[in-house]
C-alpha positions as CSV (number, residue, x, y, z in Angstrom):
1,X,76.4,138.6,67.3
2,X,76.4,135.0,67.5
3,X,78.2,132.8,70.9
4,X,80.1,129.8,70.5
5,X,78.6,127.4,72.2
6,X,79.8,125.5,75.4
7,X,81.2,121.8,75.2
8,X,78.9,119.2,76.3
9,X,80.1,116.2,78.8
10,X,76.9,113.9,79.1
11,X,79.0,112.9,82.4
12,X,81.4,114.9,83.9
13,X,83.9,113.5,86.8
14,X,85.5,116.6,89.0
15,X,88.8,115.2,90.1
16,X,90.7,112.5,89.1
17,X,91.7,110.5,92.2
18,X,91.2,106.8,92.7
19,X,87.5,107.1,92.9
20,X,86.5,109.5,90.0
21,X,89.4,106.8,87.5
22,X,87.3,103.7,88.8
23,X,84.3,105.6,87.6
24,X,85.6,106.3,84.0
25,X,87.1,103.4,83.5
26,X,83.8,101.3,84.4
27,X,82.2,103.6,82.3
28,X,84.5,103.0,79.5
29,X,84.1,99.0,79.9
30,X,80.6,99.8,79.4
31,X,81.1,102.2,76.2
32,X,80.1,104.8,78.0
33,X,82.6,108.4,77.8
34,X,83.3,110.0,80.7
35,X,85.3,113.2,81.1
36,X,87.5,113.9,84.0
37,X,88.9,117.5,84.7
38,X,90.9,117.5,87.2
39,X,93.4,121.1,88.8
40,X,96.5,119.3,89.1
41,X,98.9,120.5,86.0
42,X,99.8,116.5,85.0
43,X,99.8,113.3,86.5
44,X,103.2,113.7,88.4
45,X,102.5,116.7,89.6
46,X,102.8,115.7,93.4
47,X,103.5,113.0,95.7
48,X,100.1,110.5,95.9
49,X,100.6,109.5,99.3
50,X,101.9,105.8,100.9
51,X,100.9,102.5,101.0
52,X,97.3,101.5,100.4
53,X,95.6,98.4,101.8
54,X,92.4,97.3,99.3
55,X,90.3,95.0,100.9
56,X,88.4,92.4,99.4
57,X,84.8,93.1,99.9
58,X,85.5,96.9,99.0
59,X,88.3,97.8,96.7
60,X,89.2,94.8,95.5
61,X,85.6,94.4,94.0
62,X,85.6,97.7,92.4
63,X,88.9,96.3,90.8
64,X,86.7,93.4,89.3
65,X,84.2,95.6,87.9
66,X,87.1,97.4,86.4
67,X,88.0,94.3,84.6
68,X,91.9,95.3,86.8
69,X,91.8,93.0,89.6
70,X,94.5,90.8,88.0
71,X,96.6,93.5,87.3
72,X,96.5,95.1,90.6
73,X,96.9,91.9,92.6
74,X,100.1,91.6,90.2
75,X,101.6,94.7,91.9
76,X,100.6,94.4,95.8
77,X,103.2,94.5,98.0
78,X,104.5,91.0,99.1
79,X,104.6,91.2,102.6
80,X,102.7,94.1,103.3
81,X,100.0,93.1,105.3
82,X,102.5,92.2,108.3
83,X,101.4,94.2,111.3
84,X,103.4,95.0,114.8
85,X,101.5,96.9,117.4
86,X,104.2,98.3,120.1
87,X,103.5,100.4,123.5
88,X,104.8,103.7,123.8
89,X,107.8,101.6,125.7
90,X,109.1,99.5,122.8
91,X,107.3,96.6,123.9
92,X,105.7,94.4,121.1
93,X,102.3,93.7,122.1
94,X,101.5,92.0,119.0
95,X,103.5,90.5,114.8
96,X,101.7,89.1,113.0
97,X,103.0,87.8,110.0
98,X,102.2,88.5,106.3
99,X,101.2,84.6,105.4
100,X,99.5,85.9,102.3
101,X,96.2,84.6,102.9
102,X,94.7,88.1,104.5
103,X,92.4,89.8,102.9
104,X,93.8,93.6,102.2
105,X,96.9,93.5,100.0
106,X,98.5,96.5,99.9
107,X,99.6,98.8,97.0
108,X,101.2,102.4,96.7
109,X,98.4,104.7,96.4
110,X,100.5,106.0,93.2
111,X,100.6,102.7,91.3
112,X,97.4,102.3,91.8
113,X,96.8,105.3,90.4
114,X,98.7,104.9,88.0
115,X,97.0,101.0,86.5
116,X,93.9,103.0,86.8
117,X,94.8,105.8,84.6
118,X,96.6,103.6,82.2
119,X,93.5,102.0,81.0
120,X,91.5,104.6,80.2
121,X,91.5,106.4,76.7
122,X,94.0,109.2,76.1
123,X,92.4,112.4,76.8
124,X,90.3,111.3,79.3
125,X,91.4,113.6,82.1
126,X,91.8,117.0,81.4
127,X,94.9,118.4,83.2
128,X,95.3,121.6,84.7
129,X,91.3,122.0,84.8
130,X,90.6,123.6,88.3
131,X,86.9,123.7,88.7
132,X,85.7,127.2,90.5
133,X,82.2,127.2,90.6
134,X,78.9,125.3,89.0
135,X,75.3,125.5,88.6
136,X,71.8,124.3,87.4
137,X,70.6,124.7,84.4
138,X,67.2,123.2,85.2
139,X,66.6,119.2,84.1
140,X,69.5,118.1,85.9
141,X,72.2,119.7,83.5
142,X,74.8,121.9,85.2
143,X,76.8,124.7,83.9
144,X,80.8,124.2,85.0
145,X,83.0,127.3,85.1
146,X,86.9,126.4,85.4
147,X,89.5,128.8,87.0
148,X,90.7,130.0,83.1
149,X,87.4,131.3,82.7
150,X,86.1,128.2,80.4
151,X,83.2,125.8,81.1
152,X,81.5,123.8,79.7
153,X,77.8,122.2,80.2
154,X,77.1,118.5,81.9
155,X,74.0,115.8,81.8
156,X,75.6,114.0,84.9
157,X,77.7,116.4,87.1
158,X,80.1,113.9,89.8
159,X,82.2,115.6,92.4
160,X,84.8,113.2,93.1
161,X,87.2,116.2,94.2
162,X,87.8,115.7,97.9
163,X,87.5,116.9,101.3
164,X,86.8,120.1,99.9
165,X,85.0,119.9,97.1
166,X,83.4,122.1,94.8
167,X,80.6,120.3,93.8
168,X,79.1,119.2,97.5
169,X,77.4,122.9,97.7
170,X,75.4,121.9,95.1
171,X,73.5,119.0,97.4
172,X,74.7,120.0,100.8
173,X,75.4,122.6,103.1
174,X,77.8,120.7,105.4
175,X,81.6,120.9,105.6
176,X,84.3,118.9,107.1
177,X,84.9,119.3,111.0
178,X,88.8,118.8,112.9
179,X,88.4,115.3,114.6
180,X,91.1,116.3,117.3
181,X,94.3,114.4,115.8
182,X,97.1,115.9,113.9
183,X,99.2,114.3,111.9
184,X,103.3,115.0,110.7
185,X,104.3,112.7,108.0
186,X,107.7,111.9,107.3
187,X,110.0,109.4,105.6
188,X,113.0,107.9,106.2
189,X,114.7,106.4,103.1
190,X,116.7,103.0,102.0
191,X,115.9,102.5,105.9
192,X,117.2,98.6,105.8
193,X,121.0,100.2,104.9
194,X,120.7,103.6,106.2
195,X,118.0,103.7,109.6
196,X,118.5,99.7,110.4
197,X,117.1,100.2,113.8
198,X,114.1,102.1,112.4
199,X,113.3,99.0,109.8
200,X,113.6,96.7,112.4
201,X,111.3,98.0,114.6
202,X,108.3,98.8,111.7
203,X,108.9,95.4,110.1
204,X,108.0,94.4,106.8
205,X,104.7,96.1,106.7
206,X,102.6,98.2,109.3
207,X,103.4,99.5,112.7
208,X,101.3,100.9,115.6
209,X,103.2,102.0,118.1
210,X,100.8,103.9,120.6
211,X,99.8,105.4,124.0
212,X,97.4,107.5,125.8
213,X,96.6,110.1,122.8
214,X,99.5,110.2,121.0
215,X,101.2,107.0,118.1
216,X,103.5,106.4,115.4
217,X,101.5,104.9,112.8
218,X,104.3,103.3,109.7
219,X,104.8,101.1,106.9
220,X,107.4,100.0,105.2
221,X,107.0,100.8,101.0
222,X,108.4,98.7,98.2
223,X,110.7,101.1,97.4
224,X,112.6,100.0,101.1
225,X,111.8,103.4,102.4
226,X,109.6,103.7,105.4
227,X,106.9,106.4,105.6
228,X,105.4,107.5,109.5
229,X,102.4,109.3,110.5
230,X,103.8,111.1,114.0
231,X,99.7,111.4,115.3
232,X,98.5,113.3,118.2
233,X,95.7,114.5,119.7
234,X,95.8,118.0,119.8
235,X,94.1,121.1,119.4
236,X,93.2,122.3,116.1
237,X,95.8,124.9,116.4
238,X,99.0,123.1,117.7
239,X,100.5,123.0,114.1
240,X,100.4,126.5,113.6
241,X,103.1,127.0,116.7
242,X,105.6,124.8,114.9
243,X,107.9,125.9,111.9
244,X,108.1,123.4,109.8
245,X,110.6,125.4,107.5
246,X,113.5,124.3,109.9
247,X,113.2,120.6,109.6
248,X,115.3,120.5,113.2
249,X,113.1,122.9,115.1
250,X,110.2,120.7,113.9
251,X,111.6,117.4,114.7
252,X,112.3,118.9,118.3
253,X,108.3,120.0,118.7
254,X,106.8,117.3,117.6
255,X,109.3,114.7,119.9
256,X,108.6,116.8,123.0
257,X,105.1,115.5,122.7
258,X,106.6,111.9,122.8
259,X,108.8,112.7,126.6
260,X,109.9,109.6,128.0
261,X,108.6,106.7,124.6
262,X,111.2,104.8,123.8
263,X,114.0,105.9,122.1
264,X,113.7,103.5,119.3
265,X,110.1,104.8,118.5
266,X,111.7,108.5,118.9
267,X,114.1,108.0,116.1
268,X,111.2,107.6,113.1
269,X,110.7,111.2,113.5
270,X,114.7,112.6,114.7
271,X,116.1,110.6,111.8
272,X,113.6,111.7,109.4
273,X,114.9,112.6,106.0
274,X,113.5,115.8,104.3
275,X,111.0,118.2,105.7
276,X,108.3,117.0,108.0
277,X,105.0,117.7,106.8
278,X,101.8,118.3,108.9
279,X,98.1,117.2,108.2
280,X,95.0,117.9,110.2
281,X,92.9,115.2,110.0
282,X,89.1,116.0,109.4
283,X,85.8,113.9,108.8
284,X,81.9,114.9,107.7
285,X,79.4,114.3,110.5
286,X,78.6,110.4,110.4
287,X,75.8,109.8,108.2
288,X,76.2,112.7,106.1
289,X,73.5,112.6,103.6
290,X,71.3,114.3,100.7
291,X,68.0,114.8,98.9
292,X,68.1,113.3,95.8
293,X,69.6,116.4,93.3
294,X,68.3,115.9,89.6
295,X,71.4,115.2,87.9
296,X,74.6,115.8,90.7
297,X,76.2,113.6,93.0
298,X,79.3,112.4,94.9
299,X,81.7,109.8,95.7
300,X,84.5,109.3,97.7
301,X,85.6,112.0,100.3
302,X,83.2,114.5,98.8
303,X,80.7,112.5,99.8
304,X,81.7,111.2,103.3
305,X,84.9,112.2,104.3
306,X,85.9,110.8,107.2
307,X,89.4,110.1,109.5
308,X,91.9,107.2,108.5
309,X,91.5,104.7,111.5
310,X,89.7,102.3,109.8
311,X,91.4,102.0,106.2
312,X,88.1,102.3,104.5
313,X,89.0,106.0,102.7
314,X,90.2,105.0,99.4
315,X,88.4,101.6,99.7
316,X,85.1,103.1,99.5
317,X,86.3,106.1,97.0
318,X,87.2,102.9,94.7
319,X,84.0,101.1,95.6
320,X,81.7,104.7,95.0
321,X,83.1,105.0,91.4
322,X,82.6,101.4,90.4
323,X,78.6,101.1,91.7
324,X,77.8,104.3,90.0
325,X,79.5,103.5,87.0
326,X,77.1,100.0,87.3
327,X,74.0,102.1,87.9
328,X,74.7,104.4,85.0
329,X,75.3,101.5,82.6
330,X,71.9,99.6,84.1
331,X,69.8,102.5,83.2
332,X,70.6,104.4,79.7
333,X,68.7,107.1,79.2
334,X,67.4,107.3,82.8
335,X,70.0,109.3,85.0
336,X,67.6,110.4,87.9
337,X,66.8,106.3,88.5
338,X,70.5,105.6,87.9
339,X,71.5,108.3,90.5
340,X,69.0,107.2,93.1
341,X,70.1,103.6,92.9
342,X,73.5,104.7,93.4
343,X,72.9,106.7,96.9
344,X,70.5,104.3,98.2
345,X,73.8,102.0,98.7
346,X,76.2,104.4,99.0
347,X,74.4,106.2,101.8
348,X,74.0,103.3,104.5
349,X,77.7,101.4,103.8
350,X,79.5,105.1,104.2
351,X,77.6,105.6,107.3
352,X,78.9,102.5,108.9
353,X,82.6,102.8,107.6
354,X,82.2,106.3,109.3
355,X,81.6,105.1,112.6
356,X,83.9,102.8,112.4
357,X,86.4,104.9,111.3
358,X,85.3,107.4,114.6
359,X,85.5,104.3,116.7
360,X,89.1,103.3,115.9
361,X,90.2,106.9,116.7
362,X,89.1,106.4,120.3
363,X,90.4,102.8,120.4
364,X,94.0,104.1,119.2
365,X,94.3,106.7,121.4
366,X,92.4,105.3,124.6
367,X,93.9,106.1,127.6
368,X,95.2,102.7,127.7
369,X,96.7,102.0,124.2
370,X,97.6,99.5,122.7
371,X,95.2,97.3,124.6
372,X,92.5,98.1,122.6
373,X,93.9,97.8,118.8
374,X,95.6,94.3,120.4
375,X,92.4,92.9,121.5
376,X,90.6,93.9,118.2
377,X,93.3,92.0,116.2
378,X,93.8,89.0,118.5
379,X,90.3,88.9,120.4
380,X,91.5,89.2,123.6
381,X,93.7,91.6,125.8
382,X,97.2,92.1,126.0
C-alpha cells in the first residue's frame, strides 16, 4: 500500500498578521515563495483592531524593504498623531498638535493589513488552516499537523501566530504572564455628530486621560468614530465578576472603578455603543530568548510578547518579518546562518522595546499620573 505524500513548504509562515505578510511579501520581492496558513476562515473574518502608529526607525523601514512605504504613507491618518494627556479631573495637562512633521503616522491596523496582503500572490495564505501541533523531522524540517487532520512538511518553520502560539514550544518553554492591567475596549460611533462632548475631549488623534492605576487611553479613527481602552490595574480575575452580556451592567462595573473622574472622561465608557469587550493584557519575561533551533523560529508576539505602553507591538512584528525575510534572501541555500543572523538582531532590540514597554506601564499608572507621561513628552513636569 503506497502513501500519498505530504506537501512541501521550503518556508512556512504560521499566522498571517502584520508580521508573518511583511515576511512573505519580502520574500516574494526577493523571488522567494512563502506559504502562510493561517485559522481564521477569510480575511474579514473579525475586527483587526484600531489605529496603529508606525514609527520610522521600525515599521516604517520594514515598509521600505517591502517596496510599500509609498503606499502606506498614502493612507495614514492626517492628523493622527495629535496627542492630549488629561488628569483623572478633566484638566489638560498637555495638546500637542499633529503638525505632520512626527515621526509615527498612524494607520488602521486593518488597512494595513489589508496593503500588505494585497501585494502578495493569490494563494498565498491559506484560510481556515488552524495549526494544532508540529514536530522535527531531524535536519531542521518539521512536520505540521492542521486541526482537519492535514499537514504538510517544512525546510523553514516561522511562528508568527501570537501570544499564544503553537510553534514557541518548539524553541521555548516559557509562556505569557498577566502584567496587572485589564483592559475594556469600546467604541463610540460618528462621535463628532452623535457624542460631541466625547470628540472634543479625545481630539483629533490620541488621548491619555489617567490617574493613580486606572486611564482612558483613545483615538479618534478615520472613520469619525472614536475607539477607548477603559485600563485598570487589577487583579487577574476582576473580569470574570463582570457580565459583559448586559452591556449596562458592564458599563456600571467598570465606571465604579472611575468614582469621582470627571464626568466628561466617564461618558467614553456610559455612552459606549455596542457591547464592551474585555482584554487582559499579558507580556513574556523581558529578554525572552532561545538556543539557536535548526530550522524554527519566531517573530512578532510569539517571539516577545509584551504589554502596549510603548507602541512598539506591531512595530517590531513588521520590523521581525522584514529582517528575516533579508537574512533568508542573503543566504540561499544556508537557513541555519540565515536564522542565526536573524535572532542575533532580533534578540537585543525586543529586549529593550520590552522594558520599555514595562516601564511605561508604571509611568501611566504611577501614583501620580499624568506627571509622568507629561514630563516624558514635554521634558519637564506638569
Amino acid at each position: 500500500m503506497t502513501t500519498t505524500p505530504l506537501p512541501h513548504h521550503p518556508v512556512a509562515v504560521v499566522g498571517a498578521g502584520l508580521g508573518g505578510l511583511t515576511l512573505a511579501r519580502v520574500l516574494h520581492v526577493h523571488g522567494i515563495e512563502a506559504a502562510l496558513f493561517d485559522l481564521d476562515a477569510s480575511p474579514d473574518a473579525r475586527v483587526q483592531g484600531g489605529m496603529l502608529d508606525i514609527h520610522d526607525d521600525t515599521g516604517q523601514e520594514a515598509l521600505r524593504a517591502a517596496g510599500l512605504h509609498e503606499r502606506f504613507l498614502a493612507g495614514v491618518h492626517a492628523g493622527g498623531q495629535a496627542t492630549r494627556v488629561l488628569g483623572q479631573d478633566g484638566t489638560v495637562r498637555l495638546a500637542q498638535p499633529d503638525d505632520g512633521t512626527g515621526g509615527r503616522p498612524e494607520m488602521d491596523r486593518g488597512d494595513l493589513r489589508e496593503l500588505l496582503l494585497g501585494s502578495l500572490p493569490a494563494g498565498t495564505v491559506r484560510w481556515g488552516a488552524k495549526v494544532v501541533g508540529a514536530r522535527p523531522l531531524g535536519g531542521g524540517r518539521h512536520r505540521v499537523t492542521l486541526a482537519d487532520g492535514s499537514g504538510f512538511t517544512t525546510d523553514v518553520l516561522v511562528g508568527a501566530d501570537g501570544a499564544w502560539s503553537r510553534i514557541r514550544s518548539l524553541v521555548s518553554a516559557a509562556r505569557p504572564a498577566y502584567t496587572g492591567v485589564s483592559f475594556v475596549e469600546a467604541d463610540l460611533r460618528e462621535a463628532d455628530r452623535r457624542h460631541p462632548v466625547s470628540a472634543e475631549v479625545v481630539g483629533g488623534g490620541m488621548l491619555f486621560a489617567l490617574g493613580p492605576g486606572r486611564g482612558f487611553l483613545a483615538h479618534r479613527e478615520p472613520d469619525g468614530s472614536l475607539h477607548v481602552y477603559t485600563a485598570v490595574v487589577a487583579p487577574e480575575d476582576w473580569l470574570d465578576g463582570i457580565d459583559f452580556t448586559d452591556a449596562e451592567a458592564a458599563k456600571a462595573a467598570v465606571l465604579k472603578e472611575f468614582d469621582g473622574w470627571d464626568e466628561r472622561l466617564r461618558a467614553l465608557v456610559a455612552d459606549a455603543d455596542g457591547t464592551l469587550v474585555p482584554r487582559r493584557i499579558h507580556a513574556l519575561p523581558v529578554g525572552h530568548r532561545w538556543d539557536r533551533v535548526p530550522g524554527v523560529t519566531l517573530l512578532g508576539d510569539a517571539a516577545h510578547l509584551m504589554s502596549p505602553f510603548a507602541g512598539e507591538g506591531a512595530n517590531l512584528a513588521l520590523l521581525d518579518g522584514a529582517e528575516l525575510g533579508l537574512a533568508l534572501a542573503a543566504h540561499p541555500g544556508d537557513t541555519e546562518a540565515a536564522l542565526a543572523a536573524y535572532e542575533a538582531r532580533m534578540f537585543p532590540r525586543a529586549e529593550a522595546s520590552a522594558a520599555e514597554s514595562a516601564r511605561g506601564q508604571e509611568l501611566l499608572f504611577a501614583a501620580d499620573a499624568p506627571r509622568g507621561l507629561v514630563a516624558m513628552f514635554t521634558g519637564r513636569g506638569d
